[in-house]
Structure formats: C-alpha cells, structure tokens
C-alpha positions as CSV (number, residue, x, y, z in Angstrom):
1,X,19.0,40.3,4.1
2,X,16.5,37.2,3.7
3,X,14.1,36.4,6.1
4,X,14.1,32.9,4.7
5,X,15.2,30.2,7.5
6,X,18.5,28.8,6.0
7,X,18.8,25.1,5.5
8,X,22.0,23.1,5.0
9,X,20.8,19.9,4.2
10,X,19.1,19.3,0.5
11,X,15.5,17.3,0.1
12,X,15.0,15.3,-1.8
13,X,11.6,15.8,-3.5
14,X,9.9,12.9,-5.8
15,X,7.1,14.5,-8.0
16,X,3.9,12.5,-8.8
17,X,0.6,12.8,-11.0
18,X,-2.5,14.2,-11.6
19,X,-4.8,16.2,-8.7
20,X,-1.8,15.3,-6.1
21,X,0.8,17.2,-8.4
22,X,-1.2,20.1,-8.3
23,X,-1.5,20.2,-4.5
24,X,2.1,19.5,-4.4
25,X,3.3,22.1,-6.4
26,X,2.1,24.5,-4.7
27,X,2.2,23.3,-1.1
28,X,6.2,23.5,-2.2
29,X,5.4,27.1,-3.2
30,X,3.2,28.6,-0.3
31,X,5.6,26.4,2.5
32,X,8.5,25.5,1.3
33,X,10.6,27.5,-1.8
34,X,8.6,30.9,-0.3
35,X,9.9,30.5,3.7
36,X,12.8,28.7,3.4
37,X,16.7,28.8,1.6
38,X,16.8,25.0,1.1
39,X,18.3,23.0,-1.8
40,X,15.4,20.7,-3.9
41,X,16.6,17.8,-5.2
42,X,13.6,17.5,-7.3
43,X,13.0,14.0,-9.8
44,X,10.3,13.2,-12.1
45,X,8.6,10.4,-11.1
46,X,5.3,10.8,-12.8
47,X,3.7,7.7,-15.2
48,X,5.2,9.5,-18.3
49,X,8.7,10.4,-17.2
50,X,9.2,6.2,-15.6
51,X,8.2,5.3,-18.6
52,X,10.5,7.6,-21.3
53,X,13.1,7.3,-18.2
54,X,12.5,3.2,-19.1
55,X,12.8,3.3,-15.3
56,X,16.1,5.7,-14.7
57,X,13.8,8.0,-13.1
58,X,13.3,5.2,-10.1
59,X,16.7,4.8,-10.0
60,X,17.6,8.1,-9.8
61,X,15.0,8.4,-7.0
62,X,16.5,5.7,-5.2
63,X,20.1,6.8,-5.4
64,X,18.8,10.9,-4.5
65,X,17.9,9.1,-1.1
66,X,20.6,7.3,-0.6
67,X,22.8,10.2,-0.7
68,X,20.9,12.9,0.8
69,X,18.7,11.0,3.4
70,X,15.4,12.8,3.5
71,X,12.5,12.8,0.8
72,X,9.0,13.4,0.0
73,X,7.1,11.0,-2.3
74,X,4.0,12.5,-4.1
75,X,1.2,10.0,-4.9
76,X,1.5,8.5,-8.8
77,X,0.1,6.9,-10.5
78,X,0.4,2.7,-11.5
79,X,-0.6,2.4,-15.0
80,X,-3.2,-0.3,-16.3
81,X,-2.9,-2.3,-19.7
82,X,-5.3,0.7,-21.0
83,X,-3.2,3.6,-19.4
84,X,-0.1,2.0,-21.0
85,X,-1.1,1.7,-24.8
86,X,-2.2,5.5,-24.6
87,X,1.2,6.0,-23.4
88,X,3.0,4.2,-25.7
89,X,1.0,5.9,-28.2
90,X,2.1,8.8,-27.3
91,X,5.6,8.1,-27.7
92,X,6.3,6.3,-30.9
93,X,9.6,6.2,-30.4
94,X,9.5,3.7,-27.3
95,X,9.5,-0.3,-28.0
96,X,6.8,-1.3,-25.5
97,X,8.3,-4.9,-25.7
98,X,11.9,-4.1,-24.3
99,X,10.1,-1.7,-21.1
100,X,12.2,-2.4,-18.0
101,X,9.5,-3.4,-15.0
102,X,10.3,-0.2,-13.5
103,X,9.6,2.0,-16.7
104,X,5.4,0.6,-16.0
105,X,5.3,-1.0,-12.8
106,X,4.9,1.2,-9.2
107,X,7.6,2.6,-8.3
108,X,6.8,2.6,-4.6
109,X,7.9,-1.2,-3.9
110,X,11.6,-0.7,-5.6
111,X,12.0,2.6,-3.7
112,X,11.4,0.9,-0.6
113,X,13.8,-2.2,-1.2
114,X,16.3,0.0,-2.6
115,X,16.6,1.9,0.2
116,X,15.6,-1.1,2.8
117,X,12.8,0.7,4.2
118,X,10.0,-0.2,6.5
119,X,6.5,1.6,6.0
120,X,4.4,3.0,9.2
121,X,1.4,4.5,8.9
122,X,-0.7,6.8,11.5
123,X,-3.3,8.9,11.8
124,X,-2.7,12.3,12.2
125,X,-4.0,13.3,15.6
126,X,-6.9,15.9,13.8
127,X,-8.7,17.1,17.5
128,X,-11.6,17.2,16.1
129,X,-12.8,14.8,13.5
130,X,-15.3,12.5,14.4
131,X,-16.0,9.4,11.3
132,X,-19.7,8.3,11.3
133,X,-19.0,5.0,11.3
134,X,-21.5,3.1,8.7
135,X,-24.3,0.8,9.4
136,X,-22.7,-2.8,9.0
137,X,-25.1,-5.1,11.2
138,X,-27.5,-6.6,9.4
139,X,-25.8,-5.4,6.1
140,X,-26.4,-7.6,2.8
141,X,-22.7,-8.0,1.7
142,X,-21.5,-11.4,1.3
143,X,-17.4,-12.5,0.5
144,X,-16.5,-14.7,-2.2
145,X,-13.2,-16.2,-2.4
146,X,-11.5,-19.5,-3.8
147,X,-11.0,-22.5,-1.8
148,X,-7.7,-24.1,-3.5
149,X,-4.7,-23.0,-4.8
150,X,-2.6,-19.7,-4.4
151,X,-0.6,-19.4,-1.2
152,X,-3.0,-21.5,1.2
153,X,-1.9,-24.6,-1.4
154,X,1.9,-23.3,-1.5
155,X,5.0,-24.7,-1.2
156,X,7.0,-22.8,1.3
157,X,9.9,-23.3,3.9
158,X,13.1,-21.7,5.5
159,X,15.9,-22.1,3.5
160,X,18.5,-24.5,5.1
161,X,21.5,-23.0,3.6
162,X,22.7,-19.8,1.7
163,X,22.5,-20.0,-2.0
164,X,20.4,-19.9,-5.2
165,X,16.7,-20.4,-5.6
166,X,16.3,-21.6,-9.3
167,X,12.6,-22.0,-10.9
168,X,12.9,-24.6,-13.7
169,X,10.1,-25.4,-15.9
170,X,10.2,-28.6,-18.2
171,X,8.0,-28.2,-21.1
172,X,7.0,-30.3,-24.2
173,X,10.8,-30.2,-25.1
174,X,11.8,-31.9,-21.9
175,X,14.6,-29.7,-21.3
176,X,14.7,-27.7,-18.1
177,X,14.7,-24.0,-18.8
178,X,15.3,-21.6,-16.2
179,X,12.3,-18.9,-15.7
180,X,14.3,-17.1,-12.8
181,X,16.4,-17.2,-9.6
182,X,17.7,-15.5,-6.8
183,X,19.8,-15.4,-3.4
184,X,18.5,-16.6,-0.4
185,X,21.1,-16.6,2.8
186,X,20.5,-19.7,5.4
187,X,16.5,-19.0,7.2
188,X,14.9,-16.9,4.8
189,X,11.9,-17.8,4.0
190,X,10.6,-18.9,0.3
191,X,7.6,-19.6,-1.2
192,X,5.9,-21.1,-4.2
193,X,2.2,-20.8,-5.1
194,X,0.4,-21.3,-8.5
195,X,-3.4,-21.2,-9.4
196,X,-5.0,-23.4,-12.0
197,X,-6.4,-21.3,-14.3
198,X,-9.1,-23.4,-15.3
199,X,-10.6,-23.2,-11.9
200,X,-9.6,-19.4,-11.8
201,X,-12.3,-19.7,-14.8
202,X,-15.0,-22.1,-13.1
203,X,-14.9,-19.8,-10.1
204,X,-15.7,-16.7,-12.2
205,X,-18.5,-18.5,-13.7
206,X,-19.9,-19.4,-10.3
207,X,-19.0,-15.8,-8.9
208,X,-21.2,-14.0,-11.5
209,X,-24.1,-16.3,-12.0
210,X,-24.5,-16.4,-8.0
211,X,-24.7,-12.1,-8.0
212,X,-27.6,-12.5,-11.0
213,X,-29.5,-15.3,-9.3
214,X,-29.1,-13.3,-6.3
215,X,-29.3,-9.7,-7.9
216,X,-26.6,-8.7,-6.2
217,X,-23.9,-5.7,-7.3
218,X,-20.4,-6.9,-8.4
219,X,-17.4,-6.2,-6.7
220,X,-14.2,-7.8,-8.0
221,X,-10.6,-7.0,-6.3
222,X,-7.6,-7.9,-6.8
223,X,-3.5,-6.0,-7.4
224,X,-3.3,-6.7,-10.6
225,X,-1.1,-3.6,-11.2
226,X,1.9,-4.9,-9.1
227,X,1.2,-8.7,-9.7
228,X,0.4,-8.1,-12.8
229,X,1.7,-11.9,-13.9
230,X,-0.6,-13.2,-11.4
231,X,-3.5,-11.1,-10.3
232,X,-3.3,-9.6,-13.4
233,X,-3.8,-12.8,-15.0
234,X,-6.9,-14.2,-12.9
235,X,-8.3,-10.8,-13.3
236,X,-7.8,-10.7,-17.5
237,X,-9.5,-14.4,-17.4
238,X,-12.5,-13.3,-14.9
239,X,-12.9,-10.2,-17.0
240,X,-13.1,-12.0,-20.2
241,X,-15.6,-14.2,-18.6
242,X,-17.5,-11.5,-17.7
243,X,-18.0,-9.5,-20.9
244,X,-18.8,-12.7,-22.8
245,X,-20.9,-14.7,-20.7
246,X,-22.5,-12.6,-18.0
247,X,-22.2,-8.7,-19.2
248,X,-25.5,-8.2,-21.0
249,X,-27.8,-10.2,-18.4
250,X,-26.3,-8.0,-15.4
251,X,-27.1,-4.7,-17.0
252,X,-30.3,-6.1,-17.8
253,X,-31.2,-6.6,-14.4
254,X,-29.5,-2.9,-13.5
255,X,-27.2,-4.5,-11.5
256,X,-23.6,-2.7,-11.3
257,X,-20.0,-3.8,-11.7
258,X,-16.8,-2.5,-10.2
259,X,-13.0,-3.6,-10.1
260,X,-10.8,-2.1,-8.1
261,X,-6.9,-2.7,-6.7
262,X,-7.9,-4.9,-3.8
263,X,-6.4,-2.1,-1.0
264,X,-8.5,0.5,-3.0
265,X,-11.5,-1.0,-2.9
266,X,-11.4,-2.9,0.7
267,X,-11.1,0.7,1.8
268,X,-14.1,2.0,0.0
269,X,-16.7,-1.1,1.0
270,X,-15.7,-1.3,5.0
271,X,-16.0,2.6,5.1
272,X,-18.8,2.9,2.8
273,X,-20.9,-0.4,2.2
274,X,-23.4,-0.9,-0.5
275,X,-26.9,-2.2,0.3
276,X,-26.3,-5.5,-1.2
277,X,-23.5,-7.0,-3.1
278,X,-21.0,-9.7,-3.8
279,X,-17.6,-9.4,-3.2
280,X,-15.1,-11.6,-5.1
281,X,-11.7,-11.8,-3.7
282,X,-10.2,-14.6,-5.7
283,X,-6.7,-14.6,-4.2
284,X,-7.7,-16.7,-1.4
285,X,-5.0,-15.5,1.4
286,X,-6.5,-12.5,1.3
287,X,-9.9,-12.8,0.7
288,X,-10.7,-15.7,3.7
289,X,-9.2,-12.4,6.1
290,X,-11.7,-10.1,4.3
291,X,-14.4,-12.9,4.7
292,X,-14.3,-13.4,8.4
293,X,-13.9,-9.2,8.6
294,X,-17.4,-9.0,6.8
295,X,-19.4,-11.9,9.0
296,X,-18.3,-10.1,11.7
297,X,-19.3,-6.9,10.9
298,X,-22.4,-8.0,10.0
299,X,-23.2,-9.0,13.4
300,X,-21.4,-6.1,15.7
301,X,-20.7,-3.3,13.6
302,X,-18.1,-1.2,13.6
303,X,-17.5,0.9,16.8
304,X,-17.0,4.7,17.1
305,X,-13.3,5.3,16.7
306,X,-11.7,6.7,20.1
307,X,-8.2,5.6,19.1
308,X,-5.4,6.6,16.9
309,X,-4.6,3.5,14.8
310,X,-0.5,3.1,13.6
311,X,0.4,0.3,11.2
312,X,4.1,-0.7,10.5
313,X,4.4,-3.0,6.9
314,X,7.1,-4.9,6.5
315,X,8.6,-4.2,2.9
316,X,12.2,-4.0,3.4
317,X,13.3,-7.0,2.4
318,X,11.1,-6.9,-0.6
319,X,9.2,-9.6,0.3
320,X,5.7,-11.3,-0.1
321,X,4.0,-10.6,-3.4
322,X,5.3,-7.3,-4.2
323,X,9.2,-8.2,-4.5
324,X,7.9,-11.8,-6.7
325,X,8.6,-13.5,-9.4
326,X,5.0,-13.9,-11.1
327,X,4.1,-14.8,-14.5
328,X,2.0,-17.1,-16.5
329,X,3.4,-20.6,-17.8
330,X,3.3,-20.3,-21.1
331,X,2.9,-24.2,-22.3
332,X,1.9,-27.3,-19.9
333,X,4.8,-28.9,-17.8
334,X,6.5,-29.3,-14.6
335,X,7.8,-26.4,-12.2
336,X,10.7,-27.4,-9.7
337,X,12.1,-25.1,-7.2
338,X,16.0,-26.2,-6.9
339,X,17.9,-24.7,-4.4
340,X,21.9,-25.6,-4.6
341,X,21.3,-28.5,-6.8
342,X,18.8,-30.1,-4.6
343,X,15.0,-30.2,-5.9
344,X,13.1,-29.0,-3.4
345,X,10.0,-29.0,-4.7
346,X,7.6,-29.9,-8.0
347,X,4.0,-29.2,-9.7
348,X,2.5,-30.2,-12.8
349,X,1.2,-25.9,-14.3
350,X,-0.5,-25.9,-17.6
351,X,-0.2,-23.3,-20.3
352,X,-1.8,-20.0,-18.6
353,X,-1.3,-21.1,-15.1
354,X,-0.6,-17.9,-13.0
355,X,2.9,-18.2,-10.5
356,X,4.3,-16.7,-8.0
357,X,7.9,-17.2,-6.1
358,X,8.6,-15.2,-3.3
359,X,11.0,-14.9,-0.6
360,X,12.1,-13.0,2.1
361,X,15.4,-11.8,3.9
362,X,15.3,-13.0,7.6
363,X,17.8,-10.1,8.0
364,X,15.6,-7.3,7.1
365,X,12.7,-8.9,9.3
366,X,14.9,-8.7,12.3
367,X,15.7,-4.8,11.6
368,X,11.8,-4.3,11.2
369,X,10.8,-5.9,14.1
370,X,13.4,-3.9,16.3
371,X,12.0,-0.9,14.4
372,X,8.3,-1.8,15.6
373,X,9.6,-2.5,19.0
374,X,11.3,0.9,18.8
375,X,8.4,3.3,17.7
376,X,5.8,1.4,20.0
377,X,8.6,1.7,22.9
378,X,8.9,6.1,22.3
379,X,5.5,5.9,21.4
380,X,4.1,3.7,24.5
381,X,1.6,1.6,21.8
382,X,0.4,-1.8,22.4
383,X,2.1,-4.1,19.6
384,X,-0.3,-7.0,17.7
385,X,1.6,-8.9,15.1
386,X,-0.3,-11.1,12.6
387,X,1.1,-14.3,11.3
388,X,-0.2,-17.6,10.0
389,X,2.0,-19.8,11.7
390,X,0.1,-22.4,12.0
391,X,0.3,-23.9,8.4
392,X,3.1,-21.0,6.8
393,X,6.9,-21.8,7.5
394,X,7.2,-18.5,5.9
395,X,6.1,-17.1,8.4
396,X,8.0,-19.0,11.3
397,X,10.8,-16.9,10.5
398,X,8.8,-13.4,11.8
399,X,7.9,-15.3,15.1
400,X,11.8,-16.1,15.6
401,X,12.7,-12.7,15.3
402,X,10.3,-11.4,17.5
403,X,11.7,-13.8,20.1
404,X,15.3,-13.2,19.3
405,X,15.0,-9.3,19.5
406,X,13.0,-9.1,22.8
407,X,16.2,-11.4,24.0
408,X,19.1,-8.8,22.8
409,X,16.3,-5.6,24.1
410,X,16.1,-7.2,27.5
411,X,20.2,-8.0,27.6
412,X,20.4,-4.3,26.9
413,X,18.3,-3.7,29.8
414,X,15.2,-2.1,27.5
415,X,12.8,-4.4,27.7
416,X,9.9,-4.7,24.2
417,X,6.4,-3.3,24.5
418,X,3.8,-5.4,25.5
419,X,2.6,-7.3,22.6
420,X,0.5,-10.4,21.2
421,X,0.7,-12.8,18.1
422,X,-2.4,-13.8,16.6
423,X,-3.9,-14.5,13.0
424,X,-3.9,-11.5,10.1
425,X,-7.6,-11.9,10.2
426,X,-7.7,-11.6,13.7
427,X,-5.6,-8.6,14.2
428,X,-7.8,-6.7,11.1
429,X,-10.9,-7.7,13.0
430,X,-9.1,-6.3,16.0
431,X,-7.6,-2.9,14.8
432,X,-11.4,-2.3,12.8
433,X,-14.1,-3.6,15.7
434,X,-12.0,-3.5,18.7
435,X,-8.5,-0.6,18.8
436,X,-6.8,-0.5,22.1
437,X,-6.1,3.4,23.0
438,X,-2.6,3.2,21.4
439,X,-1.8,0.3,19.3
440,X,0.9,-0.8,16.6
441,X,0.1,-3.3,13.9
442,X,2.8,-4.6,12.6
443,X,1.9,-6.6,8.9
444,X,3.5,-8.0,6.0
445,X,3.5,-5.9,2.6
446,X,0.3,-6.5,0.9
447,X,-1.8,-7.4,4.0
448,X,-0.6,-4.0,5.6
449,X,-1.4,-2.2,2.3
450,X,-4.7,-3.3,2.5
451,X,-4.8,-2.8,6.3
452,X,-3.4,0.7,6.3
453,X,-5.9,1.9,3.3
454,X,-9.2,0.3,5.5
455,X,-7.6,2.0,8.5
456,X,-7.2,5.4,7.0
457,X,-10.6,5.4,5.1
458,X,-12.0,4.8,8.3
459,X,-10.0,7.9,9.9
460,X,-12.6,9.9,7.8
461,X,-9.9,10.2,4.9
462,X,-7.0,9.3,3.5
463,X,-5.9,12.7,3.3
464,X,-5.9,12.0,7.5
465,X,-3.1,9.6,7.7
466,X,0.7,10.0,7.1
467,X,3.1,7.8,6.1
468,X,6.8,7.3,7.1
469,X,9.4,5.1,5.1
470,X,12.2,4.2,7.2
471,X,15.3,2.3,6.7
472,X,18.1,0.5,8.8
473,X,20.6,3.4,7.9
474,X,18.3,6.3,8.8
475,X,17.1,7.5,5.2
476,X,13.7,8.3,5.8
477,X,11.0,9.0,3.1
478,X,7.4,10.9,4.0
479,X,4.1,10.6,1.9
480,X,0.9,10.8,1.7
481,X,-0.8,7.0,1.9
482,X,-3.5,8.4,-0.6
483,X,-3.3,7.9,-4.3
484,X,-3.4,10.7,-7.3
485,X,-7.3,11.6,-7.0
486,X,-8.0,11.1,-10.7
487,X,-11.3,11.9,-10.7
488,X,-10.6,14.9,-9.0
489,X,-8.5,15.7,-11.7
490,X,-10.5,15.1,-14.6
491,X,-12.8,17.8,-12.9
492,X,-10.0,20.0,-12.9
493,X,-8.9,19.5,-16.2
494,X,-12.6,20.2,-17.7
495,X,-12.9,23.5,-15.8
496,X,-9.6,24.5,-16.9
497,X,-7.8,24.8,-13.6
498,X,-11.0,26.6,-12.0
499,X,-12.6,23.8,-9.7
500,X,-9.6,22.6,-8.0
501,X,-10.5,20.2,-5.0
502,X,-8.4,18.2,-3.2
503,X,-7.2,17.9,0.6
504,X,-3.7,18.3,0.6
505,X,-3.4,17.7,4.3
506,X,-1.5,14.0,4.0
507,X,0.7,15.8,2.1
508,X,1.1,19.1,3.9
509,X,1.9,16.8,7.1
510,X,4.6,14.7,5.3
511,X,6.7,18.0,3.8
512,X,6.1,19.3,7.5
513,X,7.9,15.9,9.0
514,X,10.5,15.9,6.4
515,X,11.5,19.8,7.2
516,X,11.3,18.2,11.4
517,X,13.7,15.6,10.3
518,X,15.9,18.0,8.2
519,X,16.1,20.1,11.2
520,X,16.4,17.8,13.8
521,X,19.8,16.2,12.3
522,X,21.4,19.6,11.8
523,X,20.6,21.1,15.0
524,X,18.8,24.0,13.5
525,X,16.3,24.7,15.9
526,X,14.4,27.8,13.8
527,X,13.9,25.1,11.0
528,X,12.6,22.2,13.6
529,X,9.8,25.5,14.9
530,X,8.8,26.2,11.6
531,X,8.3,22.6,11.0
532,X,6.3,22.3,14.3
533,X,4.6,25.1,13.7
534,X,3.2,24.5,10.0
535,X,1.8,20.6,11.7
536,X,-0.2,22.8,13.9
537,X,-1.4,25.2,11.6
538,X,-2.9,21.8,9.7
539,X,-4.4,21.1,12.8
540,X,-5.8,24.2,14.0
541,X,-7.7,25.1,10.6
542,X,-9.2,22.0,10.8
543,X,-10.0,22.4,14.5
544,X,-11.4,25.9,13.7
545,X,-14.1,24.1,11.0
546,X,-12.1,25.0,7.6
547,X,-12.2,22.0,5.8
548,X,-12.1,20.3,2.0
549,X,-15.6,18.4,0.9
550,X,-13.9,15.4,1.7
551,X,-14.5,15.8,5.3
552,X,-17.8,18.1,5.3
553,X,-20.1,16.3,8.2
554,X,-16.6,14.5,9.7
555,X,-16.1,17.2,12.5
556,X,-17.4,17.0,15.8
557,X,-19.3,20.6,15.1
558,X,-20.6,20.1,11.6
559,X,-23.0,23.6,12.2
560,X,-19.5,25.4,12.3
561,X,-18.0,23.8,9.1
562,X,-16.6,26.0,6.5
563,X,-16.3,23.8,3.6
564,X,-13.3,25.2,1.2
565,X,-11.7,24.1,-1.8
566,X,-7.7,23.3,-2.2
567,X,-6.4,26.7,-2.4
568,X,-8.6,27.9,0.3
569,X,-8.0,25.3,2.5
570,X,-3.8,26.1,2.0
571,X,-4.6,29.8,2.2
572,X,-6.0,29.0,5.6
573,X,-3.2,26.8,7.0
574,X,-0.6,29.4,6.2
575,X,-2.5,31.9,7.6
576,X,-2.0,30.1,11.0
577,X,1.8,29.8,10.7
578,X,3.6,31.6,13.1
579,X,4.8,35.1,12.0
C-alpha cells in the first residue's frame, strides 16, 4: 500500500530555463512526484520550446489553467535580439520573419491576461533574516531621464462609448493605413504616447558625454524585451550611439557600462549602489519616480527593514505598456487615434519614431481593486495606491473604482481597509524609506514590476519573496518573482553539473502554496499538513543558519551560518518535514 498522500486534483506545472530548471526539477522530485500520488500537468515553456511551439506552448499553458485551476510557473527566460539569432540558428527550419509575439516575447504578461489574473507579491515571513541595508546618504549616484515626450506628453482619456480604437497613419501616399485596433467598452481608459527619436538621440549624446566629463559609471535601463517596439527602439538608437561615439573614450578612462531590464537593474542599484554613477532612465514616467527615489535617499538613507512588504500589480486587464501596441513608424506622417469614426486625436511621427497605444479595461480594475481590498481586509495591511491623477485621465478610472467598491463593501456591511492615494513616486519612496508594519501596495504593471523586484532585493533576495497570480474565477498561478539565474548557470554548465548554486526557496514556497491551495479546495486535510508543513521546513532551516551564498551575512546570527549549496540546502528542508 503507498504511503504517498493521494491527490485528486491535477497541477498544473509550467517548466522554465537555465539554473531555475534545475532547482525545479528536482524540488518536483524530492517534494512532490516522491510524497505525493498527484497528476502533473507538465508544459514546456522554456525559450526554445515558445519558440519551435511558435507560441502553442503559451497557449497551451494558458488553456492547462483554465481547466485545471492551480499552477506553478518556473522563471524563463525573455530572449534578446542576440539570444534569438542563436536560436533561430539552431533551428533552420523556422522563418524568423513569420514568429508569432508569443513564440519570442515573455510569456508571463499573456498568461496573466489570458487567465485575467492580478499579481501579489510578499515576502516570505523568513524569522530570522536581517538585510544590511546599504549606505545611500551621501552616495554619488545621480538620475538621468528625458524631459518631453513618452507618456508625460501622451494623449490619453476614458473612452466615452464602447467600440473600436483604430491607429491610422498617413504617410507620403496620403492614404490612411491602419497600423492596429482594438475594443474598448464605455470608461476604459486609453492612451497614446510617441517619442521623437531624434531627441531619443540628442539625449544619449548628452547622457554619455555628462558620465565622461564627470567620470562617472554607466547605467542604462530600460524593458526593451517586452516593449521591444518602443524601449527596444530608444535602447538600439542609445546603444548605437554609444559604440560609435562614446565607447573607446569610456574604456579609456576605465569607466564601466551596464544595461539592464529596467526592474532588473532598479533592484540591483537601490540594494547595492555603486560609488559613483549615472543612471539613464530614458522613459521619462518612470525614470522622474526613480529620480526623486534617489535624491531622497541620498539625504535619509534607507531604514532597517522591520516590516513585511506585499505588493499587488495590476495586470489583468492587460494594460499599461505590457498589453501595448508599440512599434516604430516606419516613414514620416500623421498618427490619428479614431474611435467609432470620430478622430480623437493627431501627431505629426517621423520615420523611426517609437509608439505606444495602450488601454485598459475598467472592468478588470474594479475586480483588482476588490481583490486588494480583499487580501488587505484577511490580511489586516494598510492599503497605499499610487496614481498620477493629476495630469493622467488614464488613471481617473482606478480612483473611480476605488470609490465605487468601498460603496458596494460598505452596502454589504464589510467595510475597505484603511487606505491612502498618493503619487507612484511617493508610495515607492514610502514602501523603501518609510513601510508601515503591514502594508499593501497596490501598482499598475510595469511600475509594480519594478516595485516588487526593488522590494524583494531589499528583503535580502529574491529567492525571499513569493508571488501569487490570481484571477476573477479563482485560477491561481504561484512563482518565484526571481528570474532564471544565468550566470549561475553558466557556472554549472562549466563544472559539469558539479557546482550547482542556487536558492530554490521562492520556488520551494510557491509549489508548497500551490499543494495548500490544491488541498484546501478538495477538503483533503493530510495534503493541506503536508503543504504546511514543507513552508515550515523552508523556514526552520533557514532559522537554524543553513543557508545558500546568496544570503551568507543576511541572518540575524551570521557566527552560526552554515553556508550550503542547492542540493544541500533541499536536503536540509526535507529533512525537517514532518515524518
């Protein structure tokens, strides 16, 4: 007779790349396939499989948790122009100019709006881990960003009635030729931004000569991988500046440059900040928050984290940047946004130009505030919302809904969380320099990417956070908010499987809440103790001092450390299951 714990239910399991694969694997093995008689839905999500899949394998992910309900996402990996041709390469037989988006592009934002789920992201409540927070006051880092253009200039409103959004651009043939369209229902909001490319290409120019007059490092963010007809674009023209013009004279003076995805590398400077450098953040929305984030820490620091910090992201709706239309205009003309026959709006783009329309359902906002008013309500956090009302009609809509659903909660006698409003560069000066005990941020999908990754590096790791998708029908998808640890890999690779570091406790924690999940909704309480018990086990071995290198000095007993690699540190977590 098995000893296995039976479950009825299938999960759904989404495999990933590189250094998180191999944790995965055999986290399934020592946790999961070993202790329990459950049914894997398992689907090949990794770089390759999207892209000889030409996308099926995101599809297939999608409709998986659709039907069964429960998943967990491994970390993959987004590949770059570079990563893609070596791909291609690779497969001969593939026409790299007839790729669905989904066969290259992350996978993560089309999983999320196909199953309308909402993103919240929390620490995991480690007893003992204790970030030293870095030395900011004083520190040499300066922010630059562009004044004009992108979404500060945009066009945006809330559509008055339900119908078609059309972009039209008339070109040197005069004819109107439709680049795209899409529904919008009466009050969603919509948005069109464009940067001049030319001044994309001035600002380089000022950008690098500024860091070699002042011999400062280079930092350059942006997401080109998921915007990749926008930030891509400014990021191929500031690159190309850079290698011709400014290359030679940096390495000269020894000076260092770095690019990074903006979330990425946001994370990496507030946790860990250089001696001296310049920071370019062209995409001005989000670079002006990052600025007034530096200047302040500059002058008070960052505080010793006492409090558990939880972030909800709105991406249900696929909205913002990451559910766009962006591309470049490939000739000099006129853009109009027509909405039901009526122009709504027009710009002169020339060839080059980067754009970007977005929109949003009003709908799906609604179902994510109630779902922040709902986890802060079982969860007793504090709720601070971050919207640029002042000048954004896009965002009007979010501040409508949080008035309309604290109406119909108090009607139903539950009345919202306390909560404020305020600016996204406030609340990310507020959740970094001053976190309530028990606090919610609620943010919109590229802002909250960026917030959750500066969060979580600041948690000591992002191994330390978990991440819960959730959606309006109760599918509910649990990862790990770190990425594939490439270089990790590489290390791996070279030693032939022998030096094998990685902390797998993100990931540990999300199969752990999946298994809860899986139990909870078919009553079977052996499977809900397991599931209990393995999130303890995680916690106790790091409470007892058995950690991965990523966290060596982190505890509040560094003497007592016991610094293990990936297989010792999963050895030592099953040890502490329950028999």
């Amino acid at each position: 007779m098995s000893s296995k714990i039976n479950v009825s239910a299938p999960l759904v399991i989404l495999h990933g790349d590189e250094m998180a694969q191999v944790a995965f694997e055999r986290i399934l093995e020592t946790f999961v396939t070993s202790r329990l008689d459950v049914d894997l839905v398992e689907i090949d999500l990794t770089a390759e499989n999207r892209l000889v899949t030409n996308g099926q394998a995101v599809i297939d992910a999608i409709e998986a948790l659709k039907q069964y309900g429960v998943g967990v996402k491994n970390a993959g990996m987004t590949v770059n122009r570079t990563q893609l041709g070596e791909l291609l390469a690779a497969h001969p037989e593939l026409d790299g100019t007839t790729l669905h988006p989904l066969a290259t592009k992350s996978p993560n934002g089309a999983i999320r709006k196909g199953i309308g789920g909402n993103i919240t992201r929390e620490d995991i409540q480690f007893r003992n881990l204790e970030f030293n927070t870095p030395e900011w006051i004083g520190r040499d880092i300066d922010v630059e960003t562009m004044d004009g253009g992108g979404i500060k200039d945009s066009f945006n409103e809330l559509s008055s009635a339900t119908g078609i959004v059309k972009l039209l651009f008339v070109g040197e043939s005069g004819d109107p030729v439709e680049l795209h369209r899409r529904e919008v229902k009466k009050g969603d909001p919509w948005l069109l931004a464009t940067n001049d490319i030319d001044q994309v290409k001035a600002w380089a120019h000022r950008f690098f000569q500024r860091a070699i007059d002042e011999q400062r490092d280079i930092y350059l963010g942006l997401k080109d991988t998921v915007i990749a007809g926008y930030d891509g674009v400014m990021r191929a023209a500031i690159e190309d500046i850079y290698r011709e013009h400014y290359q030679a004279q940096v390495e000269a003076l020894g000076l260092a440059y770095h690019y990074e995805l903006i979330d990425a590398q946001a994370a990496r400077l507030v946790a860990n900040p250089p001696e001296r450098a310049l920071w370019g953040v062209p995409d001005n929305n989000t670079g002006r928050k990052l600025y007034k984030l530096v200047e302040q820490l500059k002058v008070h620091g960052i505080p010793k984290r006492k409090a558990h910090v939880s972030l909800s992201r709105m991406s249900a709706g696929g909205g913002d940047q990451y559910g766009s239309y962006n591309a470049p205009s490939l000739e000099d003309g006129i853009l109009k946004v027509v909405v039901d026959g009526e122009e709504k709006h027009a710009c002169r783009v020339k060839r080059g130009d980067p754009i970007l329309l977005m929109s949003n359902d009003h709908e799906a906002i609604r179902d994510w505030v109630f779902q922040v008013f709902r986890d802060a309500s079982r969860k007793d956090k504090e709720v601070y919302f971050g919207l640029k009302r002042e000048y954004m009609e896009y965002d009007d809509v979010f501040s409508t809904a949080i008035t309309d659903v604290r109406r119909e909660l108090a009607k139903a006698d539950t009345p919202p969380p306390s909560f404020m409003i305020m600016r996204p560069s406030r609340q990310l000066i507020k959740m970094i320099t001053d976190p309530p005990r028990n606090a919610l941020y609620p943010a919109q999908n590229l802002d909250g990417d960026i917030f959750s990754d500066i969060s979580a590096a600041l948690g000591g790791s992002l191994a330390t956070a978990s991440s819960i998708i959730e959606s309006k029908n109760g599918t509910m998808l649990f990862e790990a908010p770190h990425g594939t640890a490439h270089d990790l890999y590489l290390k791996y690779q070279e030693s032939d499987g022998r030096e094998a570091h990685f902390n797998s406790s993100a990931l540990i924690f999300a199969v752990a809440n999946a298994l809860e999940t899986l139990g909870e909704r078919e009553a079977n309480a052996a499977l809900v103790d397991y599931a209990t018990g393995l999130k303890a086990a995680l916690i106790d071995t790091v409470a007892d001092g058995i950690i991965t290198g990523d966290l060596k000095g982190k505890t509040t007993d560094p003497a007592a450390e016991t610094v293990v690699d990936m297989q010792g540190f999963l050895n030592a977590v099953a040890e502490r299951l329950p028999a």
